[in-house]
Backbone as JSON Lines, residues from 0, in Angstrom:
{"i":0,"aa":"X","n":[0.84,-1.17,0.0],"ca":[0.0,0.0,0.0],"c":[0.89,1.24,0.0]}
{"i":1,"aa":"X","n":[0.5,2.16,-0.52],"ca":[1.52,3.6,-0.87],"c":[0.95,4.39,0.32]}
{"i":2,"aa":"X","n":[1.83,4.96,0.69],"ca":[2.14,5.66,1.91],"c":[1.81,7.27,1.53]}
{"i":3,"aa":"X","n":[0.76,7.69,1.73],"ca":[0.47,9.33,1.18],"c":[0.78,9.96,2.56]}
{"i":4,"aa":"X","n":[1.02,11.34,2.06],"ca":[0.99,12.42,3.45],"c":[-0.42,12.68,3.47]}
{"i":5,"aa":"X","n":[-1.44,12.67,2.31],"ca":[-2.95,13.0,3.22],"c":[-3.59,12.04,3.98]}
{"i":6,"aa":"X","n":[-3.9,11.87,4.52],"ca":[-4.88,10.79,5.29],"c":[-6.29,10.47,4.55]}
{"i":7,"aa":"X","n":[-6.66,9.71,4.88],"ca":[-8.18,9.06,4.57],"c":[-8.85,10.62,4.49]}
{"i":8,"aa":"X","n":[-9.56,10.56,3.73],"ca":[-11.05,11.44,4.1],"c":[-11.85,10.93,4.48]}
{"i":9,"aa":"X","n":[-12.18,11.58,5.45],"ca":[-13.12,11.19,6.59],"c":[-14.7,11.37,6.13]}
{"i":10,"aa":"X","n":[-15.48,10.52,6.96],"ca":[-16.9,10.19,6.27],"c":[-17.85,11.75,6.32]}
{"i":11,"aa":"X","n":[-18.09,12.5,4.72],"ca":[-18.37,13.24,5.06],"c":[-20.15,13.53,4.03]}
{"i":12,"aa":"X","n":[-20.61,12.16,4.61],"ca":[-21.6,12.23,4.16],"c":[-22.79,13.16,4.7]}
{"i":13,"aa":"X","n":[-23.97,13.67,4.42],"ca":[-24.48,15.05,5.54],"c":[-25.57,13.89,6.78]}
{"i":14,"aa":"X","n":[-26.06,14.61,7.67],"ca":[-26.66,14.07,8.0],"c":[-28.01,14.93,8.3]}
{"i":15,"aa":"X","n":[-29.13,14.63,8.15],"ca":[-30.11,15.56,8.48],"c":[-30.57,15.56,9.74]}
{"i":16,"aa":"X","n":[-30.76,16.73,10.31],"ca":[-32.27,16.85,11.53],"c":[-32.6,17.86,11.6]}
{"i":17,"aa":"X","n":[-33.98,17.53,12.05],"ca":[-34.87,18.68,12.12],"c":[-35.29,19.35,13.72]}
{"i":18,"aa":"X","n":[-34.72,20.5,13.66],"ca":[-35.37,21.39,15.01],"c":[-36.46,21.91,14.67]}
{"i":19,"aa":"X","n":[-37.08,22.47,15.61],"ca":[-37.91,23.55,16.31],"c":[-37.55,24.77,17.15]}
{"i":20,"aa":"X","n":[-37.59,25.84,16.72],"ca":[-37.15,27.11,17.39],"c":[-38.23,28.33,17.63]}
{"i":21,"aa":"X","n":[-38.3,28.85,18.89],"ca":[-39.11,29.53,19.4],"c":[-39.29,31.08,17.98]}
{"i":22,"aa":"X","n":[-40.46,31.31,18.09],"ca":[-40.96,32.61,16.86],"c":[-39.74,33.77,17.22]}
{"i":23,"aa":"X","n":[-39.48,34.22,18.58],"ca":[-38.25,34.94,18.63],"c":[-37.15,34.3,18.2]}
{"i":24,"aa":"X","n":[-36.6,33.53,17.86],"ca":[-35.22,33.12,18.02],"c":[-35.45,32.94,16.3]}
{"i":25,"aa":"X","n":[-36.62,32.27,15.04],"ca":[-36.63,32.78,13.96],"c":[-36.88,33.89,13.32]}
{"i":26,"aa":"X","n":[-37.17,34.81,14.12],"ca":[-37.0,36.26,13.38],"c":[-35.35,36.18,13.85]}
{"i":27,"aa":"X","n":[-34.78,36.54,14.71],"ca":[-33.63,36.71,14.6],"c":[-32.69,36.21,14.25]}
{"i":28,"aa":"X","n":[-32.66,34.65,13.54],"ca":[-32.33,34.19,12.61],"c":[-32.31,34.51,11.02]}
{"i":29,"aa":"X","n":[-33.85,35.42,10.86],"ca":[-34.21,36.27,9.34],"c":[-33.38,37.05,9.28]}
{"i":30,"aa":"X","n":[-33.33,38.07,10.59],"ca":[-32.67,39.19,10.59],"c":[-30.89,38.55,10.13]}
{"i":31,"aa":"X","n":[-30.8,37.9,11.11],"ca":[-29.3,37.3,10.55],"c":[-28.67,36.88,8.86]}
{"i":32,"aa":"X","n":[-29.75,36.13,8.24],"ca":[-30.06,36.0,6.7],"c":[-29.68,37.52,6.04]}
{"i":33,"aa":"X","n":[-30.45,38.56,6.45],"ca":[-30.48,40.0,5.85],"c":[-29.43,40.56,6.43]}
{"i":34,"aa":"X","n":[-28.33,40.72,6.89],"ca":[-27.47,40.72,7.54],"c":[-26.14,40.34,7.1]}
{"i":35,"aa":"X","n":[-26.47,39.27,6.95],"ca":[-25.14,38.32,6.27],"c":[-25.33,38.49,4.53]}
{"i":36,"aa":"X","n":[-26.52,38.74,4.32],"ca":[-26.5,39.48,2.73],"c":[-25.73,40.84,2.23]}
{"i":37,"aa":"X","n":[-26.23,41.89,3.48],"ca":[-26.33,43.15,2.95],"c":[-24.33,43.18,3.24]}
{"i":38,"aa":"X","n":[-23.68,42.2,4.26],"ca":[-22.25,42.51,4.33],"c":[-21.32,42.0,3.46]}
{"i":39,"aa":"X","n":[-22.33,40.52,2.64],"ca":[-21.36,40.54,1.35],"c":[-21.87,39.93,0.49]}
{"i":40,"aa":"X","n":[-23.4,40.59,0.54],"ca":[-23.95,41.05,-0.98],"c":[-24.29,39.68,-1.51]}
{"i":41,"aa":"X","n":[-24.49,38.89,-1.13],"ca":[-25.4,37.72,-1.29],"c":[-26.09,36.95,-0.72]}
{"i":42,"aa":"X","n":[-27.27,36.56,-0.82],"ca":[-27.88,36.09,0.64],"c":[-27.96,34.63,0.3]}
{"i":43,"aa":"X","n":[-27.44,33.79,1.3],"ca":[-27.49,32.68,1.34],"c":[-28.62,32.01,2.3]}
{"i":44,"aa":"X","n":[-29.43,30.74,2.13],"ca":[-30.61,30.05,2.78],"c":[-30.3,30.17,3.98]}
{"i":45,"aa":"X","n":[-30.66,30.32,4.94],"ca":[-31.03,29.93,6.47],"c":[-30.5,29.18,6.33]}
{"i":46,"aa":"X","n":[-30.58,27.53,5.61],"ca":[-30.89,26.3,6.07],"c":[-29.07,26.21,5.64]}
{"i":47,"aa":"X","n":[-28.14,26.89,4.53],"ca":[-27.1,27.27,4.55],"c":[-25.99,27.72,5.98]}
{"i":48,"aa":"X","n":[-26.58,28.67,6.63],"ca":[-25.99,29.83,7.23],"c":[-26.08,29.11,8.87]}
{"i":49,"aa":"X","n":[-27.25,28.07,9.38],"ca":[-27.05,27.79,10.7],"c":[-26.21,26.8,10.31]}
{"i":50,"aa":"X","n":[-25.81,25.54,9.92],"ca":[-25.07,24.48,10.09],"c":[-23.66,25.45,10.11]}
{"i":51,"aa":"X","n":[-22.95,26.31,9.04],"ca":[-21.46,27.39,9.86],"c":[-21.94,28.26,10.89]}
{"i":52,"aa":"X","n":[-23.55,28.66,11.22],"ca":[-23.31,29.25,13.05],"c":[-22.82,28.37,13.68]}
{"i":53,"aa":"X","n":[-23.57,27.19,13.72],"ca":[-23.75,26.22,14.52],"c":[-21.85,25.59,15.14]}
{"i":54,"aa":"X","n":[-21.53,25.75,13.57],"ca":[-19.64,25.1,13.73],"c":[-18.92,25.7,14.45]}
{"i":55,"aa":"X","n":[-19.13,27.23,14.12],"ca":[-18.01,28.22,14.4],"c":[-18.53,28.65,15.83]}
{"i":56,"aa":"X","n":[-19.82,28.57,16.69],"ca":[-20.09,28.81,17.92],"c":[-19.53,27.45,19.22]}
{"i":57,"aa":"X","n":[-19.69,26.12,18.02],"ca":[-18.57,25.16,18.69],"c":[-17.32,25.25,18.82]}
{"i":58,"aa":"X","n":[-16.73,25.68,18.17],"ca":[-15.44,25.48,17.58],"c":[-15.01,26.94,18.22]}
{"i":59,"aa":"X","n":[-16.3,27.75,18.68],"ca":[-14.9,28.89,19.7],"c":[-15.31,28.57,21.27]}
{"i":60,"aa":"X","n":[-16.04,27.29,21.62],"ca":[-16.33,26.9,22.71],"c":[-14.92,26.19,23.28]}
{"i":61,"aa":"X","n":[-14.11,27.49,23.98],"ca":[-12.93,26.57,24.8],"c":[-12.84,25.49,25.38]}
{"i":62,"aa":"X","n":[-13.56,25.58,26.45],"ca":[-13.91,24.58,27.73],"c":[-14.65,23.24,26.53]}
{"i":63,"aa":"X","n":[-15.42,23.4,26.15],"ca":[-15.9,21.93,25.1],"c":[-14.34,21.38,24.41]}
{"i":64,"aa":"X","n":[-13.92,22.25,23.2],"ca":[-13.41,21.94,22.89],"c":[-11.94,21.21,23.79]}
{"i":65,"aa":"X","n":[-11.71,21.96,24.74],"ca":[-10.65,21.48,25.51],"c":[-10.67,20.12,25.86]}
{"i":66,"aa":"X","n":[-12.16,19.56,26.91],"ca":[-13.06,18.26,27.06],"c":[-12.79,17.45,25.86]}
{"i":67,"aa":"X","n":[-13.6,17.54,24.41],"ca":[-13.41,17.04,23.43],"c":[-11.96,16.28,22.76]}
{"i":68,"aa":"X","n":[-10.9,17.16,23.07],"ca":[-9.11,17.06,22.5],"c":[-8.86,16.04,24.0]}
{"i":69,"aa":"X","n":[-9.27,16.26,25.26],"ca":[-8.84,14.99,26.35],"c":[-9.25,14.06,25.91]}
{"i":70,"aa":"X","n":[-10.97,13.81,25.82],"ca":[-11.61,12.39,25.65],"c":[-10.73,12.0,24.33]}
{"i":71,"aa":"X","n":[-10.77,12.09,23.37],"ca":[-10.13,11.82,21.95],"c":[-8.6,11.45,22.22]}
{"i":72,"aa":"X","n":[-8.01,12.27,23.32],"ca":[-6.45,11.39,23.39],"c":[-6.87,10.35,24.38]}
{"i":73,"aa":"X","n":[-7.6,9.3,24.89],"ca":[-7.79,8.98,25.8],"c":[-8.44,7.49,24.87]}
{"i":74,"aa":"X","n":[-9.1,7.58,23.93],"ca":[-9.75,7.18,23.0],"c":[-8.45,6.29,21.84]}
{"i":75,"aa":"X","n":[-7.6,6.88,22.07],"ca":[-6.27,6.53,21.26],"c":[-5.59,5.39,21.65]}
């Protein structure tokens, strides 16, 4: 077997689910849509724009992420 420097790609098939969110929390989700348009002029779906909130509000979660990088060396 040939020895690459990239690794496997990892399974990046999507997965779906469906929430429910309170009438306040989807207007301010709209507002967010109109928002993220008017700053660079293209508006992309809702259904687009929460799965990168959703990443980038994980992914600046220290304390998770910190938890997450232990269990995973631990896992090894």
């Amino acid at each position: 077997m040939i020895d690459l420097k990239l690794p496997k790609l990892p399974d990046r098939t999507p997965v779906k689910i469906t929430i429910t969110v309170m009438p306040d929390l989807y207007r301010l989700l709209q507002d967010y849509v109109a928002a993220y348009a008017e700053a660079y002029g293209h508006e992309e779906p809702l259904t687009e724009l929460i799965p990168a909130m959703l990443a980038s509000f994980i992914e600046s979660d220290r304390g998770f992420m910190k938890r997450r990088r232990s269990l995973m060396g631990q896992n090894e």
